[in-house]
N, C-alpha and C positions, 0 to 999 in steps of 0.2 A: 226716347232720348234725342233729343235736338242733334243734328250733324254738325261739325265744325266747319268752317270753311276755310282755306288755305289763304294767306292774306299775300297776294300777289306772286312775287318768286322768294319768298322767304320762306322758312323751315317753320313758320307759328301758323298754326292751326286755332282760329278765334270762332266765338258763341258770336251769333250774326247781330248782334246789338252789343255794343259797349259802352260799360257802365261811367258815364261821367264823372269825372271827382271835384270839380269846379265848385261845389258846393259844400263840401267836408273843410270843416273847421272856416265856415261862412256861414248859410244857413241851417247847417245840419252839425250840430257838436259830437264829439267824437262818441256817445253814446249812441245817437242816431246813426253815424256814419256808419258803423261797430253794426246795426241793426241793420241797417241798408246793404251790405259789403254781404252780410250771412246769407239775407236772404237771394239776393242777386247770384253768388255760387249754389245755395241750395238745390234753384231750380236751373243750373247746369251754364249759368256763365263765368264766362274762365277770363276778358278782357277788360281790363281795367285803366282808366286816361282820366292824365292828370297832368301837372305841367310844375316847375319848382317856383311859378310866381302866384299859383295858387294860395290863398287869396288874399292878397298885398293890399287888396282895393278893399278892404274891408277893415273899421275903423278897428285900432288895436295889432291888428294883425303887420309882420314883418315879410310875409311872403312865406312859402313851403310848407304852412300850416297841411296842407292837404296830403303832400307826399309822407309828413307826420305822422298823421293820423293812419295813412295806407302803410304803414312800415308798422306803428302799431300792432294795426290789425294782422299782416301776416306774422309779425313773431307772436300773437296771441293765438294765431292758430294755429301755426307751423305748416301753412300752406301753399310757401316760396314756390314749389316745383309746379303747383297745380294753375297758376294763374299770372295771364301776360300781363307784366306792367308797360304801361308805355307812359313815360313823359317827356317834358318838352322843353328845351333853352334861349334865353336870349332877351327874359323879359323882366326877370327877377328885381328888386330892386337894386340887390348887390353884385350882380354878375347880368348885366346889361350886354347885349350884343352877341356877335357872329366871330369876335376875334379868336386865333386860334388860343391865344392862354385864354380867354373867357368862357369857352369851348369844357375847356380839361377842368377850370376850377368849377363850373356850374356843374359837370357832371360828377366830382368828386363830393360834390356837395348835395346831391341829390342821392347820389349813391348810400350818402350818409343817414338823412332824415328817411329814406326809403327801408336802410337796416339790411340793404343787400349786395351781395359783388358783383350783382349787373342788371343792368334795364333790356329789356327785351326788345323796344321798340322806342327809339330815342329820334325824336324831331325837331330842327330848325321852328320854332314857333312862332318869328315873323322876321321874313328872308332882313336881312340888312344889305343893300345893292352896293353902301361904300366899299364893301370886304370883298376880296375876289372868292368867286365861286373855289377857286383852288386851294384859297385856306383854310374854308369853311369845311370841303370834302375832305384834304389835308386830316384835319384836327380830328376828324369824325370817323376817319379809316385807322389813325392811331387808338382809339378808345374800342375800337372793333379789333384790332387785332391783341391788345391787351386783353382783351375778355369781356370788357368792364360791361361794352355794349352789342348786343347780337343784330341785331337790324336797326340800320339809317330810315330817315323818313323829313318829310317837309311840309310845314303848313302855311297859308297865306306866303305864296310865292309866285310870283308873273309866270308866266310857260316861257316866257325869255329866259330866265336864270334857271328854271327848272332843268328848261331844256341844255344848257350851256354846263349844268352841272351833272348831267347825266353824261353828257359828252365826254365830261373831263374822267370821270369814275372808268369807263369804258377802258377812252383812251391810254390810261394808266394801270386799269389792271387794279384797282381802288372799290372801296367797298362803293356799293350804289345803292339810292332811293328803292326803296321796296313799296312806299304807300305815300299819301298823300292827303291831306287833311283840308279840306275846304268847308268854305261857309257856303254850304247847301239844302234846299229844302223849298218845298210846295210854293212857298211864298218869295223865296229869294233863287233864282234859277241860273241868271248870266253870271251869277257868283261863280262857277264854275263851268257850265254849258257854253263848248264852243272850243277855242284853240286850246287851254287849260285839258280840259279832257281826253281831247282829241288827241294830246299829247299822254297824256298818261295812258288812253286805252293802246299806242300805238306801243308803248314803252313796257306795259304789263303790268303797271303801277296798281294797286289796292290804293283805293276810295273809303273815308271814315271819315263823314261829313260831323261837323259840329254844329251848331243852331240847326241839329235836325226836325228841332219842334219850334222853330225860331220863337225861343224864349219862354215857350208855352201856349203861345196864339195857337199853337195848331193842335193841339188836345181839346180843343172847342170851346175850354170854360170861358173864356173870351164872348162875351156877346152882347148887343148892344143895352145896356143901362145896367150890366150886372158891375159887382164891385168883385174883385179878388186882391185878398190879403198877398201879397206876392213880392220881393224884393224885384223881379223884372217885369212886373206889370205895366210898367209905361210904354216899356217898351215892346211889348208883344201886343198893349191894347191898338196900338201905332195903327195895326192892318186893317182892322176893323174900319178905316177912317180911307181905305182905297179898293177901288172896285175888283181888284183882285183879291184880295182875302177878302170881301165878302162872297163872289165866287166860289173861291176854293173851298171855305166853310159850307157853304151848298153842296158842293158835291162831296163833299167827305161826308157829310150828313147820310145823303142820299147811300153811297156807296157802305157805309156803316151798318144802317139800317139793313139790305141786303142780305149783310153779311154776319150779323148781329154782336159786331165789335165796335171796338170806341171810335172814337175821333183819332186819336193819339195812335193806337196801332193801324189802323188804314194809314194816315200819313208817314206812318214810318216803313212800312211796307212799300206804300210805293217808293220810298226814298230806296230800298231795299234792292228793288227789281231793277233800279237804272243801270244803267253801261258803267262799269268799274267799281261797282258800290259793294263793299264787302260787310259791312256794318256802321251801321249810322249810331252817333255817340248821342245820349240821355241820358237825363240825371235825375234823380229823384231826392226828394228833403227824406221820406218818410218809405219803410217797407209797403204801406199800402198804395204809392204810387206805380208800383214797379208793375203789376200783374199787366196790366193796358200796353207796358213797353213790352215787357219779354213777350207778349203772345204774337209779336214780329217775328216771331220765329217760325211760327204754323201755319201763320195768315198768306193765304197763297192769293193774290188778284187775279181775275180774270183778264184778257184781254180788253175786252169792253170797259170795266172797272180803270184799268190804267188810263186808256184814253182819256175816257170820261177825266178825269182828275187832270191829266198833262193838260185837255183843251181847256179847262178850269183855272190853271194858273198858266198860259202865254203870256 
């Protein structure tokens, strides 16, 4: 049995990959979801991310299709207690922004499509700098102290706000950031490497990078002249076109082979091992993607194997 690890200073205990919802009720209909969702707890994960403007961008769709479908799925299994939701506010089509009412109604509306009396891990999903940090912490210590939400968190946020919003949480005796969500991974690094981090490792903050496989370039099928059926193929095939993801793709190779694992779990591994990383989020369309992710959980890198990979994408 996989150990759980403790997501920062908060009371949730998560499986070291979490399962992306980004793709439920986009490319994956709620059958596959349903199939994806089973097998993903079967083999012992318990974290689930997802956000209320999932997936608006997708033609037909009104936004919250995905917290839908994930609200489905737990009353179809009755398995509310056993599994972390976390979603995210601010980008919805109808509940835009950081205001403190936009705050209460996105979450009462999340609450809703999700089918539950609270979100476990509830984030800022992209800072808004008009709003003071004090409304945003404000709005977000009321919904925690109603019940509604058990832990605060922040994604795509400068380490200026981060920081100035950790301050204020302190200062007042206010609920505080427990984790932090950044676009991180093999091929994108200064995405979060440097004062961002620096900040979160000083603060105790849990790490749950998203574009962990940026887009899918880093599971290897990416390569040059090959075609992939893919709704983000454009933009994962992007790396293959700069000498660091051709790079990286070398040493993940290499490092694979080694280790007689994919592409896909070495890069999430090492995403794994970095300073603040508590589980890096994937997603998969189909149950047969998943096996390559979850074995991020066993896949232990060597010291050599890390370097190698870090000097590979500078």
């Amino acid at each position: 049995m996989t150990s759980l690890r403790k997501l920062g200073s908060s009371d949730l205990e998560v499986f070291p990959l979490a399962l992306g919802g980004n793709v439920f009720g986009w490319t994956a209909d709620e059958e596959a979801s349903f199939a994806v969702l089973d097998a993903y707890t079967a083999a012992g994960g318990n974290f689930v991310d997802t956000a209320d403007s999932y997936s608006a961008w997708a033609e037909g769709n009104r936004g919250g299709e995905s917290e839908t479908i994930i609200g489905d799925w737990l009353r179809a299994r009755g398995n509310r207690a056993d599994v972390v939701i976390a979603t995210k506010v601010s980008q919805h089509p109808d509940y835009q922004g950081l205001t403190a009412a936009n705050i209460k109604a996105a979450a009462e509306a999340s609450l809703r499509r999700l089918g539950t009396d609270h979100i476990d891990l509830y984030y800022t999903h992209f800072d808004k700098p008009d709003v003071p940090v004090e409304e945003i912490v404000g709005a977000l210590d009321e919904l925690v102290k109603a019940g509604k939400v058990r832990h605060i968190a922040a994604s795509n946020i400068s380490a200026e706000r981060l920081r100035d919003s950790l301050d204020f949480s302190d200062r007042e005796g206010l609920a505080r950031y427990v984790a932090l969500q950044p676009h991180y991974n093999l091929v994108s690094r200064d995405t979060y490497e440097g004062e961002l981090r620096d900040l979160a490792e000083r603060a105790g903050l849990a790490a749950v990078p998203y574009f962990a496989l940026a887009s899918g370039f880093l599971t290897g099928k990416y390569r040059p002249g090959a075609e992939v059926d893919s709704a983000r193929a454009e933009g994962a095939a992007k790396h293959l076109l700069t000498e660091r993801g051709r790079s990286v793709l070398a040493a993940l190779d290499e490092v694979a082979r080694a280790h007689e694992a994919s592409v896909a779990t070495v890069a999430l591994a090492w995403l794994a091992a970095q300073p603040t990383v508590i589980a890096p989020i994937a997603s998969a369309r189909t149950p047969e993607q998943l096996p390559a992710l979850l074995k991020v959980a066993d896949l232990t890198l060597t010291e050599e194997d890390l370097a190698r990979l870090t000097e590979a994408s500078a």
